[in-house]
PDBQT receptor file of N, H, CA, C and O in Angstrom, charges set to zero:
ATOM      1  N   UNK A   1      -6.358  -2.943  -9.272  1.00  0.00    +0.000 N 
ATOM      2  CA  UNK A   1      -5.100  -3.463  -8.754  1.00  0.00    +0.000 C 
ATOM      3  C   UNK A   1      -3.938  -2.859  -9.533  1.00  0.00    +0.000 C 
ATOM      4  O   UNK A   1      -4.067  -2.621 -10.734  1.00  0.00    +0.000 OA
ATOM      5  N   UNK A   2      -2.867  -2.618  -8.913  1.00  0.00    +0.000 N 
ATOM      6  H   UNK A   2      -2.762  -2.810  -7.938  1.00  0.00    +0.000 HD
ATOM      7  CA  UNK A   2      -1.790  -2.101  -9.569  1.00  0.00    +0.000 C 
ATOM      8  C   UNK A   2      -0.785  -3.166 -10.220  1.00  0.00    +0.000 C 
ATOM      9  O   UNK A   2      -0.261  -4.049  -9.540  1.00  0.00    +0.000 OA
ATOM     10  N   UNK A   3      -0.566  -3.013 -11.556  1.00  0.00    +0.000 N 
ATOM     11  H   UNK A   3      -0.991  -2.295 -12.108  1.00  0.00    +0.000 HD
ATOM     12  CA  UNK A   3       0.332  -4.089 -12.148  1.00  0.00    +0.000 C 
ATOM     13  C   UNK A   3       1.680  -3.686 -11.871  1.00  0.00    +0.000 C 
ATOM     14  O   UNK A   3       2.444  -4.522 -11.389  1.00  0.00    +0.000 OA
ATOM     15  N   UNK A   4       2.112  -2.425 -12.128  1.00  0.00    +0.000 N 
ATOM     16  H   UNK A   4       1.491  -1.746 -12.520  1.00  0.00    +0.000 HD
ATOM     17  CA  UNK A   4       3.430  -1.582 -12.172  1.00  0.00    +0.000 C 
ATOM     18  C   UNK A   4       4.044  -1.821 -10.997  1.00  0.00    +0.000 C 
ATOM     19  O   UNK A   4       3.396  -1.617  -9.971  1.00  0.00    +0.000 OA
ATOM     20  N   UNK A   5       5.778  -2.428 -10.881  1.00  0.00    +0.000 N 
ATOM     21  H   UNK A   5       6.305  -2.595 -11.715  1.00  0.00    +0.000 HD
ATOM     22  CA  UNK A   5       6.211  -2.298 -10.000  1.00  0.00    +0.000 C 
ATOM     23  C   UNK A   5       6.778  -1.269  -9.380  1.00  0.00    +0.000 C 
ATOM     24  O   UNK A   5       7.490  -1.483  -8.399  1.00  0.00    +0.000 OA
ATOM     25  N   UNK A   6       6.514   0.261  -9.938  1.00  0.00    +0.000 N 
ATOM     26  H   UNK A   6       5.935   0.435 -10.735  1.00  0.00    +0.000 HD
ATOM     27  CA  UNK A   6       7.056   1.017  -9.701  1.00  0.00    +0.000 C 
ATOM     28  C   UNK A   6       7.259   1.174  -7.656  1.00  0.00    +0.000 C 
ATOM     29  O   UNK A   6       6.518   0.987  -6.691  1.00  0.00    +0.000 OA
ATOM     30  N   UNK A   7       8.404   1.525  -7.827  1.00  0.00    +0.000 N 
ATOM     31  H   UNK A   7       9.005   1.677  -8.611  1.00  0.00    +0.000 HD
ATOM     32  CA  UNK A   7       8.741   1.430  -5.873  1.00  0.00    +0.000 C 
ATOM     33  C   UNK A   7       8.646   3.054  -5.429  1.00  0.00    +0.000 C 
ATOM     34  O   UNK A   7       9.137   3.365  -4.344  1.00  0.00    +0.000 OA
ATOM     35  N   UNK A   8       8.073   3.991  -6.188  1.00  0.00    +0.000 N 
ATOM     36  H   UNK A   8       7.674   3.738  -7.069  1.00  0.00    +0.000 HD
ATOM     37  CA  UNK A   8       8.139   5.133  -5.662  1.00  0.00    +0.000 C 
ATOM     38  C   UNK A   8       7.203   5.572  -4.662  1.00  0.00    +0.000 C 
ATOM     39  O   UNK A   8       6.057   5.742  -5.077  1.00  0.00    +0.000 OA
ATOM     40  N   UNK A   9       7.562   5.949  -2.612  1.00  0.00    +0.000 N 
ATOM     41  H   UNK A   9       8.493   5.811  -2.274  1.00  0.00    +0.000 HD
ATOM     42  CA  UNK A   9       6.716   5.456  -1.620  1.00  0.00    +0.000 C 
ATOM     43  C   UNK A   9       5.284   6.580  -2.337  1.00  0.00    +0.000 C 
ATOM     44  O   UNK A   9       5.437   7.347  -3.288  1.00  0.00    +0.000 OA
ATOM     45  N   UNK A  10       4.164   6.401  -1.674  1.00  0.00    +0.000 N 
ATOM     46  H   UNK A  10       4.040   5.778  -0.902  1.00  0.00    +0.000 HD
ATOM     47  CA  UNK A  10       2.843   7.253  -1.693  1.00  0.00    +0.000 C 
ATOM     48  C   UNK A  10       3.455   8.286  -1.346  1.00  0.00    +0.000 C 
ATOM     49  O   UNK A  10       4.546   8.279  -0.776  1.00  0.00    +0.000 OA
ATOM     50  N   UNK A  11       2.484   9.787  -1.813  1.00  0.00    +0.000 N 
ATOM     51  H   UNK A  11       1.598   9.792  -2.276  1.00  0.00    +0.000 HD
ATOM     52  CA  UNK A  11       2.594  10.635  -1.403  1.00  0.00    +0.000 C 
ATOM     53  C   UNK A  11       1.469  10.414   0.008  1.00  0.00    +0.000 C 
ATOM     54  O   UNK A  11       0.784   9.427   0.274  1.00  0.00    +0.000 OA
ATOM     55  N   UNK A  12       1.593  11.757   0.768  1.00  0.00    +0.000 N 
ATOM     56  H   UNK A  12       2.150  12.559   0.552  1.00  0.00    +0.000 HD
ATOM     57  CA  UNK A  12       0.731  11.724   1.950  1.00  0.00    +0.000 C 
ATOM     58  C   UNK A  12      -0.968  12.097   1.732  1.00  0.00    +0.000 C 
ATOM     59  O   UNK A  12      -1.917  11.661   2.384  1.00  0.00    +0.000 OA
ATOM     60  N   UNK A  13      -0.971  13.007   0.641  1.00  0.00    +0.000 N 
ATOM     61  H   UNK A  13      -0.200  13.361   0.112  1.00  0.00    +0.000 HD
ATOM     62  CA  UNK A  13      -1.974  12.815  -0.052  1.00  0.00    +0.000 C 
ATOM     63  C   UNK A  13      -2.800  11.544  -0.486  1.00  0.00    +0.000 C 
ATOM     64  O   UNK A  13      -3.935  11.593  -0.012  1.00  0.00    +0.000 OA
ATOM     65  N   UNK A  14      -2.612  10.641  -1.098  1.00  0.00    +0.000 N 
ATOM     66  H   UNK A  14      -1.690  10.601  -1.484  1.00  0.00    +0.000 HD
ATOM     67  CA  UNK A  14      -2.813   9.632  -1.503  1.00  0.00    +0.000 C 
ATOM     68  C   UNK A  14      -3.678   8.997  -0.251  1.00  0.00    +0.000 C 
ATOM     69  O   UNK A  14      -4.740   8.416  -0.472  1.00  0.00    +0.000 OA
ATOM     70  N   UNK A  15      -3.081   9.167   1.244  1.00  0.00    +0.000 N 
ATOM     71  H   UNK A  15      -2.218   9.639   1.424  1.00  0.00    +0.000 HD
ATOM     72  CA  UNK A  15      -3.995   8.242   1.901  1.00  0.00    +0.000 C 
ATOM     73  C   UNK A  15      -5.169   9.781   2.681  1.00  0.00    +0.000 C 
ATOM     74  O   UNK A  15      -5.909   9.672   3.659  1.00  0.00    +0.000 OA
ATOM     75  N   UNK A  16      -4.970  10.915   1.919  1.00  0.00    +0.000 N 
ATOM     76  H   UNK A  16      -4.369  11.004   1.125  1.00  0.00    +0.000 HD
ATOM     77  CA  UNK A  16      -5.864  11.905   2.420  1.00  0.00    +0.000 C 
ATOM     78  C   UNK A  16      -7.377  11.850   1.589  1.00  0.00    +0.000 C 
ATOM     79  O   UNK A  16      -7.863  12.819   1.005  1.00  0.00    +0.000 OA
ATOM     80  N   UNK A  17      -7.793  10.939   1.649  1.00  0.00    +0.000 N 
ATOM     81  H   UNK A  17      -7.398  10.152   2.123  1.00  0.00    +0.000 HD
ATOM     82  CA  UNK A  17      -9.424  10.239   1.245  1.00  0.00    +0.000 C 
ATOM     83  C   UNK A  17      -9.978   9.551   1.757  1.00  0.00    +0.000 C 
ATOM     84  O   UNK A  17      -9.293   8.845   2.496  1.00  0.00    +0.000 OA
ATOM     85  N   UNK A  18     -11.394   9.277   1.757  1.00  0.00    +0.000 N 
ATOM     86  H   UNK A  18     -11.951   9.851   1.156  1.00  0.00    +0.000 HD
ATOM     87  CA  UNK A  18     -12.113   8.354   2.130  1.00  0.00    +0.000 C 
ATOM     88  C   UNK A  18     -11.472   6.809   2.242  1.00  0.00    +0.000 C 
ATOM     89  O   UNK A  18     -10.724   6.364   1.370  1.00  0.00    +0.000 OA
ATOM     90  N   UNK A  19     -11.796   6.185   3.225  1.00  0.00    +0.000 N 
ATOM     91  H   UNK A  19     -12.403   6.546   3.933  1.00  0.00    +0.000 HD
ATOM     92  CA  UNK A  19     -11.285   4.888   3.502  1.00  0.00    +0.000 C 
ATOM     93  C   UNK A  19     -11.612   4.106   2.443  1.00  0.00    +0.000 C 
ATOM     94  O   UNK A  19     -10.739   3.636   1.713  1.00  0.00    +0.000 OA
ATOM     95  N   UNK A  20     -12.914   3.889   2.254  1.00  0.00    +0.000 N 
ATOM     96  H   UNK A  20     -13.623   4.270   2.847  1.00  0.00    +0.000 HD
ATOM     97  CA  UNK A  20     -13.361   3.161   0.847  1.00  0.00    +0.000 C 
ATOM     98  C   UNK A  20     -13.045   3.323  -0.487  1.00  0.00    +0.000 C 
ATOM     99  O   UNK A  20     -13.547   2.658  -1.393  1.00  0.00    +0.000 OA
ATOM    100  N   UNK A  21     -11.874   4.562  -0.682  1.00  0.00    +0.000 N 
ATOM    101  H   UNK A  21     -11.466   5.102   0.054  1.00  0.00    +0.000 HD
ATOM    102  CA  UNK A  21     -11.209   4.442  -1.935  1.00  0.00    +0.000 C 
ATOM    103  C   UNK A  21      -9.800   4.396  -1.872  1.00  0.00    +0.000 C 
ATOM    104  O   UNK A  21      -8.934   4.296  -2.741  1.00  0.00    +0.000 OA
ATOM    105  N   UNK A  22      -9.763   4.511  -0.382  1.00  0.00    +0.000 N 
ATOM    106  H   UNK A  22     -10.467   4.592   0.325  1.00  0.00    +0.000 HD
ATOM    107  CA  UNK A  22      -8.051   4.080  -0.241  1.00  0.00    +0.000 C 
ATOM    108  C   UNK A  22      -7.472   2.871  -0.616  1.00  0.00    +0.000 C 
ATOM    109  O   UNK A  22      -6.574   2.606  -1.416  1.00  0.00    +0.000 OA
ATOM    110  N   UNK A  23      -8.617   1.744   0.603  1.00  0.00    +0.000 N 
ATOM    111  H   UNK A  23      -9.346   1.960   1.253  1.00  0.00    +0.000 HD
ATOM    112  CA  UNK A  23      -8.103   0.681   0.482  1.00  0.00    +0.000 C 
ATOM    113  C   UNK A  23      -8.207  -0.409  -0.721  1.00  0.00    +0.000 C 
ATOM    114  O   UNK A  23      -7.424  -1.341  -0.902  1.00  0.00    +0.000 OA
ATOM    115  N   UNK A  24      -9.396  -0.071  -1.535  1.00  0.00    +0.000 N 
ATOM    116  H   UNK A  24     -10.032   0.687  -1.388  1.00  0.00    +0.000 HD
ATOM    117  CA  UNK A  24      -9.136  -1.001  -2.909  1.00  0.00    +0.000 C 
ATOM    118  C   UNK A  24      -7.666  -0.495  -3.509  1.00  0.00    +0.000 C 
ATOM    119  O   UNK A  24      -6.906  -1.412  -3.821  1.00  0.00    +0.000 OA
ATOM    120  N   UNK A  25      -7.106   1.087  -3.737  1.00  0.00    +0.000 N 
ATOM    121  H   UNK A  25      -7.723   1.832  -3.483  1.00  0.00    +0.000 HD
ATOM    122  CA  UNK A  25      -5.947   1.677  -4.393  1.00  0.00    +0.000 C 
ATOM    123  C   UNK A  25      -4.779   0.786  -3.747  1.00  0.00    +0.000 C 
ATOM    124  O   UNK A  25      -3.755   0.534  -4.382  1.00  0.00    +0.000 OA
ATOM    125  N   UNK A  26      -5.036   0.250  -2.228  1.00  0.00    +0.000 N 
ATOM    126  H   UNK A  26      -5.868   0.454  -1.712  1.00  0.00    +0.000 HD
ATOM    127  CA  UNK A  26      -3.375  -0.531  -1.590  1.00  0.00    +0.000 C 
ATOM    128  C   UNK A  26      -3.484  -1.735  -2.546  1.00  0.00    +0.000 C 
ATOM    129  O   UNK A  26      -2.429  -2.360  -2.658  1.00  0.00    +0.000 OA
ATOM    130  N   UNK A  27      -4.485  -2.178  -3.229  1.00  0.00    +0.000 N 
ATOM    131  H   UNK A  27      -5.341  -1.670  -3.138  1.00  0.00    +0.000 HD
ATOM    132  CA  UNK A  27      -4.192  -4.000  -3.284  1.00  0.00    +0.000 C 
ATOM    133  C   UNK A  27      -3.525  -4.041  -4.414  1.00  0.00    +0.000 C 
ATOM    134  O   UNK A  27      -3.845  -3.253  -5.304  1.00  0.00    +0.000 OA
ATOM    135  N   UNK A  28      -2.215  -5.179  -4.657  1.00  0.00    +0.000 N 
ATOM    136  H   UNK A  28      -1.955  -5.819  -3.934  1.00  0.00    +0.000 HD
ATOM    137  CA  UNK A  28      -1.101  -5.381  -4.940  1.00  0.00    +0.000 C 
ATOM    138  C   UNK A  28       0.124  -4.211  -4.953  1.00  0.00    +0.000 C 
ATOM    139  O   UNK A  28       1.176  -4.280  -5.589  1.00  0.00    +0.000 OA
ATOM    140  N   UNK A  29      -0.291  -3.198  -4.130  1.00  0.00    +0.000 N 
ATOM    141  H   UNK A  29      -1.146  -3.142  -3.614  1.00  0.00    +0.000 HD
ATOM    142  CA  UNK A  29       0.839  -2.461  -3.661  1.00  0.00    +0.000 C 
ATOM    143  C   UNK A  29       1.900  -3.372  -3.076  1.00  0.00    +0.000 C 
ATOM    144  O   UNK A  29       1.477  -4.484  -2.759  1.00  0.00    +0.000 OA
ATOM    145  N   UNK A  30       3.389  -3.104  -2.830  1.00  0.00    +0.000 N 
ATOM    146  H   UNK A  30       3.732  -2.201  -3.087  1.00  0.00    +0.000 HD
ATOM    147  CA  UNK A  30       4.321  -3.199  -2.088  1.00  0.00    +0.000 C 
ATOM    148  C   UNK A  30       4.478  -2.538  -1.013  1.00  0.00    +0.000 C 
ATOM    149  O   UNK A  30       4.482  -1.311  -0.906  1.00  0.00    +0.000 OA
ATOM    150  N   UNK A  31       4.652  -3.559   0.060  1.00  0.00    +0.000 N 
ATOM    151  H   UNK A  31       4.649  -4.555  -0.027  1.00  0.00    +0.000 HD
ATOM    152  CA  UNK A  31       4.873  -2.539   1.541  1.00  0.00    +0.000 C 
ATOM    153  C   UNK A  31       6.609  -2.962   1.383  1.00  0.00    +0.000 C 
ATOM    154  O   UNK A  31       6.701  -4.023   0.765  1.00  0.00    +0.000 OA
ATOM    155  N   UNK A  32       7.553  -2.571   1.661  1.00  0.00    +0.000 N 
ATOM    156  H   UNK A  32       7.478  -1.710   2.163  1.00  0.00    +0.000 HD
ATOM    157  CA  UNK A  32       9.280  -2.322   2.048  1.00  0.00    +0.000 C 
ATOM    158  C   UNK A  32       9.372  -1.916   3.353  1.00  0.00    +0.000 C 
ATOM    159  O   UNK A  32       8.911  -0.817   3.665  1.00  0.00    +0.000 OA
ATOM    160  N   UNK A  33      10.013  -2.790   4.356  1.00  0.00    +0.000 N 
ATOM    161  H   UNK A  33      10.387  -3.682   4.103  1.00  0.00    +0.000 HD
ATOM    162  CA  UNK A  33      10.553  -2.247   5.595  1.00  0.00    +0.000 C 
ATOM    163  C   UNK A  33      12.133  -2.674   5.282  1.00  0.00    +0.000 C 
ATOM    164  O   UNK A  33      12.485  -3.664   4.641  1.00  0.00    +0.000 OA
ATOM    165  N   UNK A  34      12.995  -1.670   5.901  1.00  0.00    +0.000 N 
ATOM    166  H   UNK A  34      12.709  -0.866   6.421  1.00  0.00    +0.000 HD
ATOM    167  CA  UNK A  34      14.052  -2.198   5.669  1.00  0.00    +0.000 C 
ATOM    168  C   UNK A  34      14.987  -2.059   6.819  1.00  0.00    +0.000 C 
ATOM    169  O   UNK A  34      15.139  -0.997   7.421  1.00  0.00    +0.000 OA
ATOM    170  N   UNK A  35      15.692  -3.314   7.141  1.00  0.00    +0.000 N 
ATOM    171  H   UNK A  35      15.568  -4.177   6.651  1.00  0.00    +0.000 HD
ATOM    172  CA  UNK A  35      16.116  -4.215   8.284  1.00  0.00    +0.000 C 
ATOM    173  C   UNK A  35      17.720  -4.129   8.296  1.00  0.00    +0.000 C 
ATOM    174  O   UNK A  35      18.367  -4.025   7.254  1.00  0.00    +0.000 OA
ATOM    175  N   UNK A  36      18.228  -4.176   9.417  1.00  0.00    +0.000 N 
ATOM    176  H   UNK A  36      17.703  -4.260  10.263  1.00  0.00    +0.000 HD
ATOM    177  CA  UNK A  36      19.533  -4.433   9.530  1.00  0.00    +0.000 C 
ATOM    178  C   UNK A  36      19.857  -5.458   8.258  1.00  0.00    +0.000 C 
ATOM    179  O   UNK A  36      20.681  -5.186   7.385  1.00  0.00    +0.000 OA
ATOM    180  N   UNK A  37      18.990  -6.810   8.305  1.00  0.00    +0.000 N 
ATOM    181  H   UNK A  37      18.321  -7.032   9.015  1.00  0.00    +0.000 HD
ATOM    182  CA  UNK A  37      19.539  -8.017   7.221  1.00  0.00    +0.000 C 
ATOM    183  C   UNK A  37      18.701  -7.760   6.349  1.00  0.00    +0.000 C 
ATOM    184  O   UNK A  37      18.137  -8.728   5.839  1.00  0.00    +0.000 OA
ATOM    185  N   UNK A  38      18.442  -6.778   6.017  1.00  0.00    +0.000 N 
ATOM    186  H   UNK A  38      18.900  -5.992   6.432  1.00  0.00    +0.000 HD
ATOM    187  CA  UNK A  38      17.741  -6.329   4.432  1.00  0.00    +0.000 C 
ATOM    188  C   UNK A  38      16.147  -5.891   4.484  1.00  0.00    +0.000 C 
ATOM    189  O   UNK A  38      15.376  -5.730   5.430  1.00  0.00    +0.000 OA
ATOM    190  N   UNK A  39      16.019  -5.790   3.286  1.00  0.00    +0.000 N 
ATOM    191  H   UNK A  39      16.646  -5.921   2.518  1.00  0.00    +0.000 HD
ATOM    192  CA  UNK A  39      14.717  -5.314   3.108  1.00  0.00    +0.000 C 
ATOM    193  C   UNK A  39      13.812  -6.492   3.174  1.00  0.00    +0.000 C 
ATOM    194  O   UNK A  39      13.977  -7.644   2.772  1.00  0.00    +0.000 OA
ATOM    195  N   UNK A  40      12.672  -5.839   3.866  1.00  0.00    +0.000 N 
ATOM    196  H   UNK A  40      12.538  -4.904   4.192  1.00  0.00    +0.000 HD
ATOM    197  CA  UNK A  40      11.357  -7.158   3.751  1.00  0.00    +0.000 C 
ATOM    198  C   UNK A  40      10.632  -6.239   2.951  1.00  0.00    +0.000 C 
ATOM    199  O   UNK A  40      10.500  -5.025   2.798  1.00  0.00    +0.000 OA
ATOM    200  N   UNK A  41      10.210  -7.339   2.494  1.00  0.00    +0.000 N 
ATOM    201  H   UNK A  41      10.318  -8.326   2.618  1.00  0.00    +0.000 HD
ATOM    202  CA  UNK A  41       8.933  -7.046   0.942  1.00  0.00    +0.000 C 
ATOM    203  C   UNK A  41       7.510  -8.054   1.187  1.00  0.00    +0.000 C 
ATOM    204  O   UNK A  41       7.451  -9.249   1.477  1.00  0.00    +0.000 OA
ATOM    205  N   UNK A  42       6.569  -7.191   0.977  1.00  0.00    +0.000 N 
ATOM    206  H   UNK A  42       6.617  -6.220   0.741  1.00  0.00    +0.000 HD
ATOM    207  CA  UNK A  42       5.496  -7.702   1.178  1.00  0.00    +0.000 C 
ATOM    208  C   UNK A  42       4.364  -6.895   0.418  1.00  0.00    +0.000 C 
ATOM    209  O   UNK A  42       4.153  -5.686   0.518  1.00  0.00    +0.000 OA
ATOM    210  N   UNK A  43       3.498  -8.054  -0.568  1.00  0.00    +0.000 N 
ATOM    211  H   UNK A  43       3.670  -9.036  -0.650  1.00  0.00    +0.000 HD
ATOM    212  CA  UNK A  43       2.807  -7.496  -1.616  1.00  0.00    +0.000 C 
ATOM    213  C   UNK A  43       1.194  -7.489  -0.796  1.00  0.00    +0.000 C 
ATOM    214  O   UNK A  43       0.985  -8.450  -0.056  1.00  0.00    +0.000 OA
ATOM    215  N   UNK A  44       0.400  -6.731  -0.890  1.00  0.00    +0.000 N 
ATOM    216  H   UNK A  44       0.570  -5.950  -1.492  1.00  0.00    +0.000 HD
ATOM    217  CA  UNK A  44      -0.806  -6.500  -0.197  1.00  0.00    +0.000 C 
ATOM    218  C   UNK A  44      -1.624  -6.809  -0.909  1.00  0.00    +0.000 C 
ATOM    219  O   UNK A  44      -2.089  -5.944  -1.651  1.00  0.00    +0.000 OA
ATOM    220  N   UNK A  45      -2.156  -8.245  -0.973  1.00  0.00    +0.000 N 
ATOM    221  H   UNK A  45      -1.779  -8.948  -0.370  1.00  0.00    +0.000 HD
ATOM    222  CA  UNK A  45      -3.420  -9.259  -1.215  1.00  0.00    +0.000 C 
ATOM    223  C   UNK A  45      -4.665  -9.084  -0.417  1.00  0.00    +0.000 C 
ATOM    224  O   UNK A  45      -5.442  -9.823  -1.022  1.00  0.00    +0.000 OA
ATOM    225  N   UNK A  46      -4.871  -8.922  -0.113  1.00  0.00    +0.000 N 
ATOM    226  H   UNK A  46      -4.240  -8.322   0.379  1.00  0.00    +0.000 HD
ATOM    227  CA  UNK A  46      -6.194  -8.248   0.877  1.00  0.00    +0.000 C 
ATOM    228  C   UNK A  46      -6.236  -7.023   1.929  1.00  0.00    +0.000 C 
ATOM    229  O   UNK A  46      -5.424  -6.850   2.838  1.00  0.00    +0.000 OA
ATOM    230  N   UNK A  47      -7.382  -6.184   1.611  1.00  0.00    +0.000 N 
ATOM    231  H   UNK A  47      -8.041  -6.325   0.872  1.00  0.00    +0.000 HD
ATOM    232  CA  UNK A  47      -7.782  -5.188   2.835  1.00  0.00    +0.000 C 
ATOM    233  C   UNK A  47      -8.807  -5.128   3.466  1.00  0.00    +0.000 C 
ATOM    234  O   UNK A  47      -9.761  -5.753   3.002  1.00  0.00    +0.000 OA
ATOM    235  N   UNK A  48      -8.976  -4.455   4.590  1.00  0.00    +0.000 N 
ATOM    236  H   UNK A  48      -8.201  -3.947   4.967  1.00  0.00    +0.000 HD
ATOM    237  CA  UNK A  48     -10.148  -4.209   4.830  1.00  0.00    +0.000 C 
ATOM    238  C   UNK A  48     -10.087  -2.869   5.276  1.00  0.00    +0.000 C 
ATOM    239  O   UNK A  48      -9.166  -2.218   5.769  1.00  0.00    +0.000 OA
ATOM    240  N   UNK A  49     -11.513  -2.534   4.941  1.00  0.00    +0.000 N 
ATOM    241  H   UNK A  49     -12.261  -3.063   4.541  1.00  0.00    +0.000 HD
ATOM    242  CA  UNK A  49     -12.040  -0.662   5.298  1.00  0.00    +0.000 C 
ATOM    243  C   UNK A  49     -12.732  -0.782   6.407  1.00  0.00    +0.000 C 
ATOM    244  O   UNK A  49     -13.229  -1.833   6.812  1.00  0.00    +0.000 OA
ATOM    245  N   UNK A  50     -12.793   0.328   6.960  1.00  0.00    +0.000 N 
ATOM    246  H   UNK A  50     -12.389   1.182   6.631  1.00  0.00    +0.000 HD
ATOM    247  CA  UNK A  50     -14.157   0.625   7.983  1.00  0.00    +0.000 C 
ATOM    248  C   UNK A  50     -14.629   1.785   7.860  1.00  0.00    +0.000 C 
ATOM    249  O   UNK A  50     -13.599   2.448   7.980  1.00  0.00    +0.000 OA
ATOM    250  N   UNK A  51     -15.344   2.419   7.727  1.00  0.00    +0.000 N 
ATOM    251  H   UNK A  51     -16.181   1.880   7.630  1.00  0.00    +0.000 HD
ATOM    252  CA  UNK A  51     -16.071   3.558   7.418  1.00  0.00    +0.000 C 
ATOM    253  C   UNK A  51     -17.018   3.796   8.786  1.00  0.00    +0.000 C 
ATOM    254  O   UNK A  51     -18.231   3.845   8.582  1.00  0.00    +0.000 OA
ATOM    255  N   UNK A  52     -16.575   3.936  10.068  1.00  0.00    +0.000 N 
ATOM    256  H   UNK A  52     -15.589   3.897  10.233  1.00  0.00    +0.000 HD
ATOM    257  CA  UNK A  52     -17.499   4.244  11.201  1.00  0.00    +0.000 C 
ATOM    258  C   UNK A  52     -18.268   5.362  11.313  1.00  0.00    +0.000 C 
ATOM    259  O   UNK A  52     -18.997   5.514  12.293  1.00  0.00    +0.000 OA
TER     260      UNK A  52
């Protein structure tokens, strides 16, 4: 899990791997969308993979 709040977005690399080592790397990431009335923030507590 990531402690660091650093806000700097992923590179595109980062999601160029296997699903099963992506998605443990998102959990406590920050997702940021940002809105006419501001930014929404949302910390990522759970994932799920699929490996088909």
């Amino acid at each position: 899990m990531i402690e660091s709040s650093d806000r700097t977005p992923l590179p595109r690399d980062f999601f160029d791997r296997p699903v099963l080592e992506v998605a443990p790397d998102l959990l406590g990431r920050t997702l940021v969308r940002m809105t006419d009335d501001g930014p929404i923030e949302l910390r990522l507590t759970e994932v799920e993979a699929y490996a088909g």
